[in-house]
C-alpha positions in Angstrom: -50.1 -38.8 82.2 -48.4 -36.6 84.9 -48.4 -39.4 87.3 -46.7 -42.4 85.2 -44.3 -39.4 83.3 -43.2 -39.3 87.4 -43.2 -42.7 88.5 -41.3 -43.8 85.4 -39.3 -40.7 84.6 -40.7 -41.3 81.1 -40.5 -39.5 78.1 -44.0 -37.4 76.5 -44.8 -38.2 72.9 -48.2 -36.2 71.5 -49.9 -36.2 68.2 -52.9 -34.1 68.3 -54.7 -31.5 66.2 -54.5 -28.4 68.6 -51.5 -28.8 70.8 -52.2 -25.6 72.7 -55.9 -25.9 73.0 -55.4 -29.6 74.3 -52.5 -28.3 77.2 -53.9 -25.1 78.4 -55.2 -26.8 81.6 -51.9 -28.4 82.4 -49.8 -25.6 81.4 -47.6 -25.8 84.9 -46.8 -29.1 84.2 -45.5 -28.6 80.2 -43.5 -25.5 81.3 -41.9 -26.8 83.8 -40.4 -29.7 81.9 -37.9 -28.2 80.0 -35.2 -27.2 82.7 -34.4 -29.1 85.6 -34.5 -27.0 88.6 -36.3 -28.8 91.0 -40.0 -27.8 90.0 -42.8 -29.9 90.6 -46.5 -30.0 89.8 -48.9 -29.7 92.2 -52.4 -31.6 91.9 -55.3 -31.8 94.7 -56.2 -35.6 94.5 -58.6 -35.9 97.2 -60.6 -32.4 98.2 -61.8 -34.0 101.5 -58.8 -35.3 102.9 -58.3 -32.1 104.6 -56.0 -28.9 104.5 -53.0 -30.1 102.5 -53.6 -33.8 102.6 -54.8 -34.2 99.7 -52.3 -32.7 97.7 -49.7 -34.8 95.6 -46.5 -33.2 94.2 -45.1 -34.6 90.9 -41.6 -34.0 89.3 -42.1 -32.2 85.7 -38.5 -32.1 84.0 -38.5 -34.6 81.1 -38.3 -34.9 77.6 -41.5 -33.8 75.3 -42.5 -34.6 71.4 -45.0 -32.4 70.2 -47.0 -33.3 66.8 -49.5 -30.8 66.3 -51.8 -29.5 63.3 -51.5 -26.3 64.4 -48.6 -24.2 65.6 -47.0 -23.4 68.9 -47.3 -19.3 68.7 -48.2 -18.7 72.5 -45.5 -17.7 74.1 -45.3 -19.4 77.3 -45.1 -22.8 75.7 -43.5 -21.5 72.3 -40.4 -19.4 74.1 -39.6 -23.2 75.2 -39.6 -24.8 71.9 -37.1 -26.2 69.5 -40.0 -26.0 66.4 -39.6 -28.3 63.3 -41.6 -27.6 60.2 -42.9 -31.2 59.0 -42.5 -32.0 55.1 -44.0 -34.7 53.2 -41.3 -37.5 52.9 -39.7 -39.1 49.9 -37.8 -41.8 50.9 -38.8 -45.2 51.3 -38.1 -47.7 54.1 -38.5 -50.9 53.1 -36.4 -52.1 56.0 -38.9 -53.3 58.8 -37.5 -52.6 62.6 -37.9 -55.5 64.4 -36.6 -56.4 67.8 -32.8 -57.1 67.4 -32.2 -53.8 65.8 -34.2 -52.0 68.3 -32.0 -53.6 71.0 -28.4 -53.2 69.1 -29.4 -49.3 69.0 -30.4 -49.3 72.2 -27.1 -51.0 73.5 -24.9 -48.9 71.5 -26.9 -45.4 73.1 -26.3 -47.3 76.4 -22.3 -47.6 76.0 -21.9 -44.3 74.5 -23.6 -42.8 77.9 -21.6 -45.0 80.2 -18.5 -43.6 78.4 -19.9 -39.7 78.7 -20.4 -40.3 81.9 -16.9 -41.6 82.8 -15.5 -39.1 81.1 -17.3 -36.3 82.9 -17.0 -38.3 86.6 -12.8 -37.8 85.9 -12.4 -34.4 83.9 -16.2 -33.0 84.2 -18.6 -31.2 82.0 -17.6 -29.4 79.2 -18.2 -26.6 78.3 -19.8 -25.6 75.2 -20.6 -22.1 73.1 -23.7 -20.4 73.9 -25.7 -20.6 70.0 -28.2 -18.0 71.0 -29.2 -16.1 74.0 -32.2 -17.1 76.4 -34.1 -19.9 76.1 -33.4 -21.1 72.8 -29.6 -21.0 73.9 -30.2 -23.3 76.9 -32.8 -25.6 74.1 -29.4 -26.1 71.8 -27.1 -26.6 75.0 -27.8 -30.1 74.8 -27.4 -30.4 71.2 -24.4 -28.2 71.2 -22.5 -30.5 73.7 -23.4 -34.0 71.7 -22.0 -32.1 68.6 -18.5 -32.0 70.6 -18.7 -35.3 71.7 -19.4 -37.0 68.5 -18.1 -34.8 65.6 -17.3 -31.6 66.1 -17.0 -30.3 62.3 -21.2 -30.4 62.8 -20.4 -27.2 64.5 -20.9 -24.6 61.9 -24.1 -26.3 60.8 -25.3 -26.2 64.4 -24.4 -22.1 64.4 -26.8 -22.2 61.4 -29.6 -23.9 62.5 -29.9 -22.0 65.5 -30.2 -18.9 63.4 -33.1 -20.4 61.4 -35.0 -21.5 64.8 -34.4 -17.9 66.0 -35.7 -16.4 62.6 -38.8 -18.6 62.4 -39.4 -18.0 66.5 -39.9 -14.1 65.2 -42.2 -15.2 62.2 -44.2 -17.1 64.2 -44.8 -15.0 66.8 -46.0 -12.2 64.5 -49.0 -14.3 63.4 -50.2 -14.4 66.7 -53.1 -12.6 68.3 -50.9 -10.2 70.9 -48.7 -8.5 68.3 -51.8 -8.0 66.0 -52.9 -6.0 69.0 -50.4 -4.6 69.6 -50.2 -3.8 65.9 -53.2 -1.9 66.3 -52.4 0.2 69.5 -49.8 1.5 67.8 -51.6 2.6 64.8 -54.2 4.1 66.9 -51.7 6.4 68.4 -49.5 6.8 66.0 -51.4 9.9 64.6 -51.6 11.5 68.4 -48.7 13.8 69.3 -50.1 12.7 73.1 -47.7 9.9 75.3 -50.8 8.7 77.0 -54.2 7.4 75.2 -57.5 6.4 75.9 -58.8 4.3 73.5 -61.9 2.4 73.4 -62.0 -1.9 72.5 -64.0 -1.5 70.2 -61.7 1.3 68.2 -58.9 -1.7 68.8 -61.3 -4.7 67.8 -62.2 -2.9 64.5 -58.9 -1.8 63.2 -57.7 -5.6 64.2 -60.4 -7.1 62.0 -59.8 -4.7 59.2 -56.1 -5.9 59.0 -57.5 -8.9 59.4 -60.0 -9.6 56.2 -61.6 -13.1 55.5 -60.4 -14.8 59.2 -62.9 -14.7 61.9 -63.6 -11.1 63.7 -62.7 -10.6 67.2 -64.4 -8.9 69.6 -63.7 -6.5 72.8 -64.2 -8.8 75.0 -61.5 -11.2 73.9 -59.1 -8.3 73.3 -59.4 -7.1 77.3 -57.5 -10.0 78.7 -55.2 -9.9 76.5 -54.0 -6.4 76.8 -54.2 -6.7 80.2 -51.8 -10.1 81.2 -50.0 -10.5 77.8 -49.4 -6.9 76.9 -49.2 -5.0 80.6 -52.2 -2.2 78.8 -54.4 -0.9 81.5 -57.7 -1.0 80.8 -60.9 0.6 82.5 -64.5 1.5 82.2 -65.5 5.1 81.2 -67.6 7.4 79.8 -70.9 5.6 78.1 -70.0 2.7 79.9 -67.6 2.1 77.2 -64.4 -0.1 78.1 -61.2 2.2 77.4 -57.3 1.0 77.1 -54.8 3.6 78.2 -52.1 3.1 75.5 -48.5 4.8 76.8 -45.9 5.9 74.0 -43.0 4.7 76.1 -44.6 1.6 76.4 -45.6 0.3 73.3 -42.2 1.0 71.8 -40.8 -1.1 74.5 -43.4 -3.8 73.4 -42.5 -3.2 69.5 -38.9 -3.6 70.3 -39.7 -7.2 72.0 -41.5 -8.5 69.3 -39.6 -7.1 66.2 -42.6 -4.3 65.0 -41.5 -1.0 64.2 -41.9 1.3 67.5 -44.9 4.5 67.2 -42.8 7.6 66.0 -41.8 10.1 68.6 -44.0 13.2 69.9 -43.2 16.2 67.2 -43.9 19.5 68.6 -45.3 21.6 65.5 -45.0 25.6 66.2 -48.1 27.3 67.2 -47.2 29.6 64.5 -48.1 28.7 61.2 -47.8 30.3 57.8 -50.6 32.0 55.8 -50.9 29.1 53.3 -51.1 26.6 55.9 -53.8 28.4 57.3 -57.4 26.1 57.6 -59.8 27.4 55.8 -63.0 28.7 57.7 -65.3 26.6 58.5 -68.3 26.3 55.8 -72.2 27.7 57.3 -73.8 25.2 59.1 -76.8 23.5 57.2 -80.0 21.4 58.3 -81.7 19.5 56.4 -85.8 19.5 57.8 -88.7 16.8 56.4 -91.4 19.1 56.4 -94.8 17.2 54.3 -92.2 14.6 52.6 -90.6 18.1 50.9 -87.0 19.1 51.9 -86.5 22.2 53.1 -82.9 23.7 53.5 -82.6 26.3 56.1 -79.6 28.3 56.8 
Protein backbone atom coordinates (compact mmCIF):
# COMPACT_ATOMS: atom_id res chain seq x y z
CA UNK A 1 0.00 0.00 0.00
CA UNK A 2 2.80 2.46 0.82
CA UNK A 3 4.53 1.66 -2.36
CA UNK A 4 1.61 2.16 -5.05
CA UNK A 5 0.05 5.34 -2.61
CA UNK A 6 3.92 6.61 -3.85
CA UNK A 7 4.22 5.56 -7.23
CA UNK A 8 0.71 6.84 -8.03
CA UNK A 9 0.41 9.64 -5.63
CA UNK A 10 -2.98 7.94 -4.87
CA UNK A 11 -5.49 8.50 -2.49
CA UNK A 12 -6.03 5.82 0.89
CA UNK A 13 -9.59 4.58 1.27
CA UNK A 14 -10.02 1.96 4.51
CA UNK A 15 -13.01 0.14 5.91
CA UNK A 16 -12.02 -2.02 8.68
CA UNK A 17 -13.24 -2.96 12.17
CA UNK A 18 -10.27 -1.63 14.35
CA UNK A 19 -8.67 1.21 12.52
CA UNK A 20 -6.04 1.69 15.14
CA UNK A 21 -5.24 -1.88 15.90
CA UNK A 22 -4.92 -2.53 12.05
CA UNK A 23 -2.27 0.82 11.62
CA UNK A 24 -0.13 0.63 14.73
CA UNK A 25 2.69 -0.97 12.69
CA UNK A 26 2.67 1.63 10.03
CA UNK A 27 2.06 4.55 12.26
CA UNK A 28 5.04 6.70 10.53
CA UNK A 29 3.56 6.38 7.41
CA UNK A 30 -0.36 7.52 8.46
CA UNK A 31 1.12 10.44 10.51
CA UNK A 32 2.97 11.67 8.13
CA UNK A 33 0.34 12.12 5.53
CA UNK A 34 -1.54 14.82 6.66
CA UNK A 35 0.95 17.84 5.99
CA UNK A 36 3.23 18.16 3.36
CA UNK A 37 6.56 18.89 4.55
CA UNK A 38 8.74 16.71 2.78
CA UNK A 39 8.49 13.56 5.08
CA UNK A 40 9.06 10.21 3.83
CA UNK A 41 8.70 6.67 5.06
CA UNK A 42 11.46 4.63 5.43
CA UNK A 43 11.21 0.68 4.90
CA UNK A 44 14.29 -1.92 4.84
CA UNK A 45 13.40 -4.03 1.61
CA UNK A 46 16.29 -6.23 1.47
CA UNK A 47 18.27 -6.87 4.96
CA UNK A 48 21.23 -8.33 3.01
CA UNK A 49 21.92 -5.85 0.55
CA UNK A 50 24.19 -4.25 2.96
CA UNK A 51 24.49 -1.08 5.20
CA UNK A 52 21.86 1.29 3.75
CA UNK A 53 21.25 -0.44 0.47
CA UNK A 54 18.51 -1.92 1.23
CA UNK A 55 16.55 0.79 2.35
CA UNK A 56 13.76 2.44 0.15
CA UNK A 57 12.31 5.88 1.02
CA UNK A 58 8.58 6.61 0.17
CA UNK A 59 6.65 9.94 0.07
CA UNK A 60 3.72 9.89 2.72
CA UNK A 61 1.59 13.18 2.22
CA UNK A 62 -1.75 12.22 0.63
CA UNK A 63 -5.27 12.12 1.16
CA UNK A 64 -6.84 9.29 3.75
CA UNK A 65 -10.59 7.87 4.28
CA UNK A 66 -10.92 6.13 7.35
CA UNK A 67 -14.14 3.77 8.04
CA UNK A 68 -13.67 2.18 11.22
CA UNK A 69 -16.05 0.28 13.80
CA UNK A 70 -14.32 1.66 16.36
CA UNK A 71 -13.10 5.16 17.13
CA UNK A 72 -9.90 7.15 16.57
CA UNK A 73 -9.11 8.15 20.52
CA UNK A 74 -5.27 7.68 20.38
CA UNK A 75 -3.85 10.71 20.00
CA UNK A 76 -1.19 10.50 17.66
CA UNK A 77 -3.50 9.54 14.84
CA UNK A 78 -6.71 11.26 16.45
CA UNK A 79 -4.90 14.95 16.95
CA UNK A 80 -4.83 14.56 12.95
CA UNK A 81 -8.38 13.84 12.36
CA UNK A 82 -11.32 15.57 10.89
CA UNK A 83 -13.90 12.74 12.71
CA UNK A 84 -17.40 12.17 11.28
CA UNK A 85 -19.98 10.28 13.36
CA UNK A 86 -21.81 7.79 10.66
CA UNK A 87 -25.74 7.71 10.82
CA UNK A 88 -27.98 5.35 9.29
CA UNK A 89 -29.28 6.95 5.89
CA UNK A 90 -32.73 7.70 4.76
CA UNK A 91 -32.65 8.74 1.44
CA UNK A 92 -32.86 6.69 -1.43
CA UNK A 93 -30.76 6.72 -4.69
CA UNK A 94 -32.37 5.19 -7.24
CA UNK A 95 -30.16 7.01 -9.75
CA UNK A 96 -27.43 4.36 -10.80
CA UNK A 97 -23.75 6.14 -11.52
CA UNK A 98 -22.61 4.95 -14.52
CA UNK A 99 -19.70 6.14 -16.61
CA UNK A 100 -20.78 9.46 -18.27
CA UNK A 101 -21.64 10.96 -15.01
CA UNK A 102 -18.58 9.82 -13.37
CA UNK A 103 -16.61 11.50 -16.23
CA UNK A 104 -18.89 14.97 -16.52
CA UNK A 105 -17.98 15.25 -12.53
CA UNK A 106 -14.73 14.47 -13.09
CA UNK A 107 -14.33 17.15 -15.91
CA UNK A 108 -16.04 19.79 -14.14
CA UNK A 109 -13.48 19.14 -10.79
CA UNK A 110 -10.77 19.24 -13.56
CA UNK A 111 -11.78 22.98 -14.97
CA UNK A 112 -12.57 24.28 -11.65
CA UNK A 113 -8.75 23.38 -10.61
CA UNK A 114 -7.30 24.67 -13.76
CA UNK A 115 -9.10 27.95 -13.01
CA UNK A 116 -7.81 27.92 -9.00
CA UNK A 117 -4.73 27.51 -10.33
CA UNK A 118 -4.64 30.41 -12.73
CA UNK A 119 -5.96 32.40 -10.39
CA UNK A 120 -3.31 31.76 -7.81
CA UNK A 121 -0.22 31.65 -10.65
CA UNK A 122 -1.42 35.71 -11.25
CA UNK A 123 -2.67 37.10 -7.79
CA UNK A 124 -1.49 33.92 -5.33
CA UNK A 125 -2.90 32.14 -2.48
CA UNK A 126 -5.35 33.52 -0.36
CA UNK A 127 -5.54 33.85 2.59
CA UNK A 128 -8.03 32.44 4.80
CA UNK A 129 -9.23 32.72 8.81
CA UNK A 130 -7.64 30.42 11.08
CA UNK A 131 -11.19 28.13 12.46
CA UNK A 132 -9.25 26.74 15.33
CA UNK A 133 -5.82 26.64 16.66
CA UNK A 134 -3.36 23.56 16.07
CA UNK A 135 -3.93 20.85 14.10
CA UNK A 136 -7.47 20.89 13.66
CA UNK A 137 -6.99 24.62 12.23
CA UNK A 138 -4.51 23.48 9.61
CA UNK A 139 -7.30 20.07 8.99
CA UNK A 140 -10.10 22.97 8.01
CA UNK A 141 -7.46 25.16 6.14
CA UNK A 142 -8.34 23.42 3.18
CA UNK A 143 -11.94 23.44 3.62
CA UNK A 144 -11.90 27.01 4.75
CA UNK A 145 -10.20 28.19 1.42
CA UNK A 146 -12.78 26.06 -0.94
CA UNK A 147 -15.53 27.88 1.15
CA UNK A 148 -14.07 31.26 -0.30
CA UNK A 149 -13.72 30.11 -3.64
CA UNK A 150 -17.14 28.74 -4.11
CA UNK A 151 -19.57 30.49 -1.78
CA UNK A 152 -18.54 32.31 0.82
CA UNK A 153 -21.95 32.78 2.91
CA UNK A 154 -20.86 28.76 3.94
CA UNK A 155 -18.63 30.67 6.18
CA UNK A 156 -20.52 30.86 9.36
CA UNK A 157 -21.57 27.26 9.06
CA UNK A 158 -17.84 26.39 8.63
CA UNK A 159 -17.06 28.53 12.08
CA UNK A 160 -19.67 26.07 13.55
CA UNK A 161 -18.62 22.99 12.48
CA UNK A 162 -15.28 23.47 13.54
CA UNK A 163 -16.53 24.09 17.05
CA UNK A 164 -18.41 20.72 17.01
CA UNK A 165 -15.11 18.78 15.81
CA UNK A 166 -13.27 20.58 18.57
CA UNK A 167 -16.02 19.69 21.19
CA UNK A 168 -16.24 16.04 20.12
CA UNK A 169 -12.11 15.88 19.84
CA UNK A 170 -12.39 16.65 23.93
CA UNK A 171 -15.25 13.90 24.38
CA UNK A 172 -13.50 11.53 22.69
CA UNK A 173 -10.43 11.81 24.19
CA UNK A 174 -11.84 11.43 27.70
CA UNK A 175 -12.95 7.91 26.97
CA UNK A 176 -9.62 6.91 26.35
CA UNK A 177 -7.27 4.80 28.49
CA UNK A 178 -4.49 7.82 29.39
CA UNK A 179 -7.01 10.28 30.96
CA UNK A 180 -8.65 7.45 32.90
CA UNK A 181 -5.17 7.24 34.37
CA UNK A 182 -4.61 10.03 34.73
CA UNK A 183 -8.05 10.24 36.31
CA UNK A 184 -6.85 8.06 38.88
CA UNK A 185 -3.39 9.69 39.74
CA UNK A 186 -5.15 12.52 40.57
CA UNK A 187 -7.53 10.97 42.96
CA UNK A 188 -4.76 9.12 44.52
CA UNK A 189 -3.17 12.39 45.52
CA UNK A 190 -5.68 14.41 45.79
CA UNK A 191 -6.11 13.50 49.66
CA UNK A 192 -2.03 14.10 50.18
CA UNK A 193 -1.05 17.61 51.18
CA UNK A 194 2.50 16.22 49.59
CA UNK A 195 3.69 17.71 45.77
CA UNK A 196 5.49 14.46 45.16
CA UNK A 197 4.00 10.70 45.45
CA UNK A 198 4.89 7.31 45.37
CA UNK A 199 2.29 5.28 44.48
CA UNK A 200 2.21 1.74 43.67
CA UNK A 201 0.36 0.19 39.95
CA UNK A 202 -1.46 -1.68 41.48
CA UNK A 203 -3.12 1.20 43.92
CA UNK A 204 -3.61 2.97 40.10
CA UNK A 205 -4.91 -0.37 38.38
CA UNK A 206 -7.58 -0.79 41.16
CA UNK A 207 -8.99 2.58 41.45
CA UNK A 208 -9.03 2.52 37.33
CA UNK A 209 -11.10 -0.60 37.35
CA UNK A 210 -13.42 0.55 40.11
CA UNK A 211 -14.38 3.58 37.92
CA UNK A 212 -14.41 1.35 35.44
CA UNK A 213 -17.33 -1.40 36.37
CA UNK A 214 -18.59 -4.10 33.81
CA UNK A 215 -15.51 -3.34 30.96
CA UNK A 216 -12.54 -5.54 31.12
CA UNK A 217 -9.90 -4.83 34.23
CA UNK A 218 -6.56 -3.61 33.51
CA UNK A 219 -3.66 -4.52 34.96
CA UNK A 220 -0.10 -2.88 36.10
CA UNK A 221 1.54 -4.03 33.63
CA UNK A 222 -0.44 -2.27 30.90
CA UNK A 223 -0.67 0.91 33.02
CA UNK A 224 3.49 1.24 33.14
CA UNK A 225 3.97 2.18 29.54
CA UNK A 226 1.56 4.24 29.52
CA UNK A 227 2.44 6.49 32.30
CA UNK A 228 5.67 6.42 31.28
CA UNK A 229 5.54 7.62 27.16
CA UNK A 230 1.99 9.01 27.13
CA UNK A 231 1.79 10.65 30.45
CA UNK A 232 5.78 11.75 31.21
CA UNK A 233 5.03 9.68 35.12
CA UNK A 234 8.26 8.23 36.26
CA UNK A 235 7.97 5.00 37.43
CA UNK A 236 10.46 2.64 39.37
CA UNK A 237 10.81 -0.45 41.36
CA UNK A 238 10.78 -0.31 45.19
CA UNK A 239 10.28 -1.61 48.37
CA UNK A 240 8.60 -5.42 48.08
CA UNK A 241 9.63 -5.41 44.67
CA UNK A 242 6.55 -3.51 44.10
CA UNK A 243 6.50 -1.15 40.91
CA UNK A 244 5.86 2.59 42.29
CA UNK A 245 4.75 5.87 40.03
CA UNK A 246 6.09 9.05 41.42
CA UNK A 247 2.97 11.31 40.85
CA UNK A 248 4.11 15.38 40.91
CA UNK A 249 1.29 18.03 41.88
CA UNK A 250 2.71 20.49 39.37
CA UNK A 251 2.47 17.96 36.95
CA UNK A 252 -0.60 16.42 36.84
CA UNK A 253 -2.45 19.75 36.80
CA UNK A 254 -0.40 20.52 33.83
CA UNK A 255 -1.79 17.17 32.40
CA UNK A 256 -5.49 17.93 33.67
CA UNK A 257 -5.33 21.23 31.98
CA UNK A 258 -4.32 19.44 28.52
CA UNK A 259 -6.96 17.22 28.53
CA UNK A 260 -9.95 19.24 29.98
CA UNK A 261 -10.04 17.24 33.80
CA UNK A 262 -10.28 19.25 36.70
CA UNK A 263 -6.47 19.86 38.15
CA UNK A 264 -5.66 18.09 42.00
CA UNK A 265 -6.44 20.98 44.56
CA UNK A 266 -3.55 22.93 45.84
CA UNK A 267 -1.29 21.93 49.02
CA UNK A 268 -3.35 23.46 52.27
CA UNK A 269 -1.18 23.98 55.19
CA UNK A 270 -3.55 23.14 58.32
CA UNK A 271 -1.94 24.79 61.75
CA UNK A 272 -0.19 22.47 63.95
CA UNK A 273 -2.44 23.88 66.53
CA UNK A 274 -5.68 22.56 66.77
CA UNK A 275 -8.66 23.16 69.01
CA UNK A 276 -9.82 20.97 71.86
CA UNK A 277 -12.84 19.61 69.94
CA UNK A 278 -10.89 18.77 67.04
CA UNK A 279 -8.73 16.82 69.21
CA UNK A 280 -8.50 12.74 68.07
CA UNK A 281 -9.63 10.76 70.49
CA UNK A 282 -7.03 8.28 72.19
CA UNK A 283 -6.38 5.54 70.69
CA UNK A 284 -8.65 2.42 72.04
CA UNK A 285 -6.35 -0.69 74.07
CA UNK A 286 -4.94 -2.94 71.83
CA UNK A 287 -6.72 -6.40 71.65
CA UNK A 288 -5.69 -10.10 70.41
CA UNK A 289 -7.73 -12.45 69.67
CA UNK A 290 -5.81 -16.19 70.55
CA UNK A 291 -7.42 -19.92 69.29
CA UNK A 292 -6.49 -21.76 72.16
CA UNK A 293 -8.47 -25.66 72.05
CA UNK A 294 -11.00 -24.17 69.25
CA UNK A 295 -12.10 -21.58 72.42
CA UNK A 296 -11.39 -17.84 72.01
CA UNK A 297 -9.67 -16.25 74.45
CA UNK A 298 -9.40 -12.37 74.60
CA UNK A 299 -6.37 -11.07 76.19
CA UNK A 300 -5.68 -7.53 76.95
Amino acid sequence: MIRYADDLHASVAIDTIDFMAQVRPMQDFFAARTKKDGTVTTRVLDHKAGRFRGIQHYTAFGATIVSSNTGVTEEWMASRTLGIQACRASRKFDTAVDRDQARSLRERGTAFRARVLEDVARHGLQRTERLAPGRLGDLMSGLALAVQLTDPTYQPKLETLAKEFAAARTAAVRDTLEVGILQSCITLIEPSSADTLQVKLNDIASDLNSSQQGERPVSSRKIGPILRTTLGIKTSTGTGNYTFATLERQHLTELATLYGLLPPTEDVKVDEERSADSRPLPPAPSMAVVNVNKKLRRIR
